[in-house]
C-alpha positions as CSV (number, residue, x, y, z in Angstrom):
1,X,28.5,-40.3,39.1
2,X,26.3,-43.1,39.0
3,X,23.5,-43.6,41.9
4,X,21.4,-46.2,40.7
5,X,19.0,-48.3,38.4
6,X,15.5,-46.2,38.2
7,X,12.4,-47.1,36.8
8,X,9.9,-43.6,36.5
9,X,6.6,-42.3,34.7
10,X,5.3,-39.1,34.0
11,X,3.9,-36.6,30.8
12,X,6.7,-35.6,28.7
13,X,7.3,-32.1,29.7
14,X,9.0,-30.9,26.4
15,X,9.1,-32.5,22.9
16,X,12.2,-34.6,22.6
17,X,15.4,-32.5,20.5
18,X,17.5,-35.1,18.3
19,X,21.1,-34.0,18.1
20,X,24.3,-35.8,17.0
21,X,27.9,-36.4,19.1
22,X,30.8,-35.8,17.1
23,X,30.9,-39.0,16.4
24,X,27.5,-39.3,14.5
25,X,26.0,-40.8,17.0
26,X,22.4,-39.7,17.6
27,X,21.5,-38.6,21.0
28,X,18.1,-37.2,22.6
29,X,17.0,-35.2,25.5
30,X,13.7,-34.2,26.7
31,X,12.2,-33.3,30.0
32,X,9.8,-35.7,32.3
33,X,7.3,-34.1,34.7
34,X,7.0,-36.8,37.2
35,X,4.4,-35.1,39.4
36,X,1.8,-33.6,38.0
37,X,0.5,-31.6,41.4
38,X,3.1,-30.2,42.3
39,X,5.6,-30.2,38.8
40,X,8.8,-32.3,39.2
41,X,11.0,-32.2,36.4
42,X,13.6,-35.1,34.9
43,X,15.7,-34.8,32.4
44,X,15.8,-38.1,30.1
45,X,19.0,-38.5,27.8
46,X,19.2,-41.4,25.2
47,X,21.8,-42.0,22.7
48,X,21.9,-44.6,19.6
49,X,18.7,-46.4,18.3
50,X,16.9,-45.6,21.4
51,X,17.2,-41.5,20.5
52,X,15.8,-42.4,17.5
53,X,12.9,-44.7,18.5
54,X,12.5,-41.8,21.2
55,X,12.3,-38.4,18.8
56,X,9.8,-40.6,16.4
57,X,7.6,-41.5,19.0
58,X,6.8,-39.3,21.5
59,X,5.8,-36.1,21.6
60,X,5.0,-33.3,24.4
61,X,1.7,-34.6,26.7
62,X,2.3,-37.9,26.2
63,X,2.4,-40.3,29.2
64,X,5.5,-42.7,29.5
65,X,7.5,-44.7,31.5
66,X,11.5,-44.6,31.1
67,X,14.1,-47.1,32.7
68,X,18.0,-46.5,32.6
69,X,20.6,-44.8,35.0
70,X,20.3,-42.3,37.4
71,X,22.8,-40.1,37.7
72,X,24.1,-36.7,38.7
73,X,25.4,-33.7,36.5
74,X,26.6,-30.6,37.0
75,X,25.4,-27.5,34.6
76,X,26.2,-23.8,34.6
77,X,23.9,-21.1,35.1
78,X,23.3,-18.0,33.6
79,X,25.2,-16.2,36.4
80,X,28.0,-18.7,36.4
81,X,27.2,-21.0,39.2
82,X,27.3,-24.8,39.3
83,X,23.5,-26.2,39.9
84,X,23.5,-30.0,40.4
85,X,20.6,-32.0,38.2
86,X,19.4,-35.5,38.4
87,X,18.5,-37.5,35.3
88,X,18.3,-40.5,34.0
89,X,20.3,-42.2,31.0
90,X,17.7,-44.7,29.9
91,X,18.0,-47.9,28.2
92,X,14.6,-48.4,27.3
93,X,10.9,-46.5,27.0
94,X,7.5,-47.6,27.1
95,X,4.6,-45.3,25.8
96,X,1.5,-45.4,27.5
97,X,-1.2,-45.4,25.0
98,X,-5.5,-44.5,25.5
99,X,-4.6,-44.9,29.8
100,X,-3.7,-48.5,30.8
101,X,-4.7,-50.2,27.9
102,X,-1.4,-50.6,25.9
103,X,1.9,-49.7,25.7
104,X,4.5,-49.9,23.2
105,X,8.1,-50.7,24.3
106,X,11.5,-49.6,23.0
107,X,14.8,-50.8,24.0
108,X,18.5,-49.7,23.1
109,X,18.8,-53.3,22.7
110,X,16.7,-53.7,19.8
111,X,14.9,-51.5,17.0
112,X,12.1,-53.7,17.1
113,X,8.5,-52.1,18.5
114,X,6.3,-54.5,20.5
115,X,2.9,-54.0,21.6
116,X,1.6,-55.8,24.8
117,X,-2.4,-55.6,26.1
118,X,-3.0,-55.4,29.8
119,X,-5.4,-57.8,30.4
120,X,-7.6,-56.6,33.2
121,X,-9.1,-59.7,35.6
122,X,-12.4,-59.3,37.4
123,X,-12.4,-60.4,41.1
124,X,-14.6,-63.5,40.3
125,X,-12.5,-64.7,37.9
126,X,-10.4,-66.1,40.9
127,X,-10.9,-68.9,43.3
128,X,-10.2,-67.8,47.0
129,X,-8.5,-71.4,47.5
130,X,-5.6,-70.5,45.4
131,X,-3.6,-69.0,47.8
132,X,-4.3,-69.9,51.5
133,X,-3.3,-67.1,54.1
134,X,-0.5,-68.9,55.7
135,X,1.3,-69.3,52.2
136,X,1.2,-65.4,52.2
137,X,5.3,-64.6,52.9
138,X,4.4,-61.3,55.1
């Protein structure tokens, strides 16, 4: 069942494991701690290019960001009952490199890597007449 569009970040929690439908189509899973305090896991499934891109680029400790689908599944347990998990089918990746810096981005869409600086702006680098307070919507 499908809940929603989802955007999250967070350390990968365990390396991603490439596998293949029967099909031959390649498809990844690895595990997203998205709370560092307090350790809240996601599972993160990707299929196609994407899995690729995903198993030769990331490893376990690295910081990311993952858009795609969230959804709900239903897994059996050891002792036979049915636990419900939430995770997220993505349709594209970005790995946070050295902090904010830079990120590289992946997409399902393409099997092209782009890298993008941040480009930090100092406060005086602004004129306060730019935006007046009346033009602010809220």
């Amino acid at each position: 069942m499908t809940l929603a569009r989802a955007t999250i970040s967070g350390t990968v929690y365990r390396t991603p494991e490439k596998r293949f439908t029967s099909n031959n189509v390649p498809i990844t899973s690895f595990t997203l701690n998205i709370n560092p305090e307090d350790e809240t896991l996601i599972r993160v499934i990707a299929k196609g290019n994407l899995a690729d891109t995903i198993v030769n680029g990331i490893n376990k400790g690295d910081g990311v960001v993952v858009e795609g689908r969230l959804q709900n599944t239903t897994v059996k347990t050891e002792d036979g009952s049915e636990k419900r998990i939430v995770e997220i089918d993505a349709s594209s990746f970005e790995k946070i490199i050295g902090g904010t810096t830079s990120t590289t981005k992946s997409s399902s869409s393409s099997d092209t890597e782009e890298s993008e600086q941040i480009v930090k702006f100092g406060t005086d680098e602004f004129s306060e007449s730019l935006i007046g307070e009346d033009e602010i919507p809220f």
